[in-house]
C-alpha positions as CSV (number, residue, x, y, z in Angstrom):
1,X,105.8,112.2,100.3
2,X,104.8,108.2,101.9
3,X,106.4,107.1,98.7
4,X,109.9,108.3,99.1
5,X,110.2,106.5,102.1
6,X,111.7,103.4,101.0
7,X,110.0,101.2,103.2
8,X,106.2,102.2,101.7
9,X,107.9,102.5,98.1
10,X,108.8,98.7,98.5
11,X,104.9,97.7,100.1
12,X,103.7,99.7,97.3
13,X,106.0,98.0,94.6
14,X,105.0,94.8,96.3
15,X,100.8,95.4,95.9
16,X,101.2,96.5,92.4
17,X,102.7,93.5,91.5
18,X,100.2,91.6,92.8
19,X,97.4,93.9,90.8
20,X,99.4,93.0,87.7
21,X,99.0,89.5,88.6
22,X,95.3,89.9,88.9
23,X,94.9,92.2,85.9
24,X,96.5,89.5,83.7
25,X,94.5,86.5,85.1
26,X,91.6,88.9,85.3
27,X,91.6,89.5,81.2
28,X,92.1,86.1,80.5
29,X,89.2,84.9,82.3
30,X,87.0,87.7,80.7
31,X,87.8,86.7,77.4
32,X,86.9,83.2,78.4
33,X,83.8,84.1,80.5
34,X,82.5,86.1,76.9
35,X,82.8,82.3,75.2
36,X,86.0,83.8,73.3
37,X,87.7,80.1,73.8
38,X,89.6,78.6,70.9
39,X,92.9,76.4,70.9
40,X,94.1,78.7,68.2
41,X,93.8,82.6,70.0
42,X,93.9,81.0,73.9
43,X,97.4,81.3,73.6
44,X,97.2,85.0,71.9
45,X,94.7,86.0,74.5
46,X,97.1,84.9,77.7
47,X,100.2,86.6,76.6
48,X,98.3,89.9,75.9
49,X,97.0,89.3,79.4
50,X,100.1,89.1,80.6
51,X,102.0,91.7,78.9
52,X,99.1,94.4,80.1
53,X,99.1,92.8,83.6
54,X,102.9,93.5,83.6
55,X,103.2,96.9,81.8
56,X,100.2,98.4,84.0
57,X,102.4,97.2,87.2
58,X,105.7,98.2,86.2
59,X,104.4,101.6,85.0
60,X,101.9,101.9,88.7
61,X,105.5,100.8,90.7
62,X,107.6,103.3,89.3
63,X,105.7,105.8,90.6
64,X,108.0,105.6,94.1
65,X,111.1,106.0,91.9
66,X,109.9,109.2,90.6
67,X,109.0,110.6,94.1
68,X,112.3,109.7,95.1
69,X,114.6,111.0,92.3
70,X,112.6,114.1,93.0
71,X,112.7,114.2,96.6
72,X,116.7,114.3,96.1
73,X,116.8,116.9,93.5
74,X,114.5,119.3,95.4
75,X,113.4,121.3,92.8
């Protein structure tokens, strides 16, 4: 159980942060590679970027907190 040890729950927390940081910038320069570049859906296309880029790293870093809430119920 590496992930109830708060110490690699925190590293771990810390890296998928920084995969939802690429994820976002990663969609947004898809959609613009694929020639998908107009004034009025740029805007559209970066905040849905985003908002995947931060729900795929907040649902990845609460992984520890569900190793941890189980380590201390010990089912």
């Amino acid at each position: 159980l590496t992930l109830a040890n708060p110490i690699h729950a925190v590293w771990y927390m810390l890296a998928m942060a920084c995969v939802g940081f690429h994820l976002s910038h990663g969609i947004q320069s898809v959609v613009q590679t694929l020639g998908y570049s107009h004034p009025k859906y740029t805007p559209i296309i970066k905040n849905l970027g985003r908002g995947l880029g931060v729900l795929v790293a907040v649902l990845f870093a609460s992984i520890p907190f569900y190793f941890s809430y189980m380590n201390q119920v010990k089912l």
